[in-house]
C-alpha positions in Angstrom: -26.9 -106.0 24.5 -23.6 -104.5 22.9 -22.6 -103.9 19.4 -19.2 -103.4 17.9 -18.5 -100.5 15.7 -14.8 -100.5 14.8 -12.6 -101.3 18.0 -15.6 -99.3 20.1 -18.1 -100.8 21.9 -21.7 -99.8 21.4 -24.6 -100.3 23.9 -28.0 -101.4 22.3 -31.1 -100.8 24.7 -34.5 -101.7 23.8 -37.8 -100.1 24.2 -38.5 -101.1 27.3 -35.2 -99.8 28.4 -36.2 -96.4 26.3 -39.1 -96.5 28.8 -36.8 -96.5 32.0 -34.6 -93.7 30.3 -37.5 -91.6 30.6 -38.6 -91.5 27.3 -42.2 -91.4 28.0 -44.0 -92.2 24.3 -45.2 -94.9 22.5 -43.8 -97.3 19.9 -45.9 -95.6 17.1 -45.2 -92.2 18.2 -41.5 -92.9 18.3 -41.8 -94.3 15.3 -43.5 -90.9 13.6 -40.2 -88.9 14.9 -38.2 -91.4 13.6 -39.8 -90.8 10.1 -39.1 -87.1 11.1 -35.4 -87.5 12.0 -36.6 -86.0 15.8 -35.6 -88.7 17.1 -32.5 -91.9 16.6 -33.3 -93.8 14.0 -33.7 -98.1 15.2 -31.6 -101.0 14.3 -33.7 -103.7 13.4 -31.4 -107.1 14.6 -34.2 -109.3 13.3 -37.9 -108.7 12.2 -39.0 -109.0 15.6 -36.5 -107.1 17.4 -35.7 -103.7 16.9 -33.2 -101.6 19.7 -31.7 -98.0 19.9 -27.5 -97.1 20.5 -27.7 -95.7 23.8 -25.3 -93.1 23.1 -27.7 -91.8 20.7 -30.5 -91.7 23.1 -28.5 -90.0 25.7 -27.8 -87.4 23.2 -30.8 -86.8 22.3 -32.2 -86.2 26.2 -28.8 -83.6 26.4 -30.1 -81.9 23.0 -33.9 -82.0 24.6 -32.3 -80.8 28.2 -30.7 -77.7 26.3 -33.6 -76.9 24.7 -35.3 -76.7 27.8 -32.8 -73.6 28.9 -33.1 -71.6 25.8 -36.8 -71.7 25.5 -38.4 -68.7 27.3 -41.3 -69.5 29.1 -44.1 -67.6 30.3 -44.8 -65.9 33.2 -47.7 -66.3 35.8 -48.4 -63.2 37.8 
């Protein structure tokens, strides 16, 4: 799926393809961080199909992969 924004071309991926990203949740609980703005909002290309810019997604996994590196952890001695 692609979507034009301007003279740039957008991919669209749907859940299932959110699933083989590695985002590992489901639709309601993606829909709760939505709400939340923790997570990219959906584009709903009809009432039965909804889908996510990919960009956005891959951003979001960068932003989530950072996180992970300035978190400190705890130990186990």
């Amino acid at each position: 799926m692609r979507a034009i924004q301007g003279s740039m071309s957008r991919r669209l991926v749907d859940y299932k393809q959110l699933k083989a990203m590695g985002i590992p949740w489901s639709r309601e609980h993606i829909y709760r961080l939505e709400a939340k703005n923790a997570f990219p909002r959906r584009l709903y290309l009809s009432p039965q199909r909804i889908a996510w810019f990919e960009d956005e997604i891959l951003e979001f996994l960068d932003t989530k992969a950072a996180e992970r590196h300035s978190r400190e952890y705890p130990t186990h001695d």
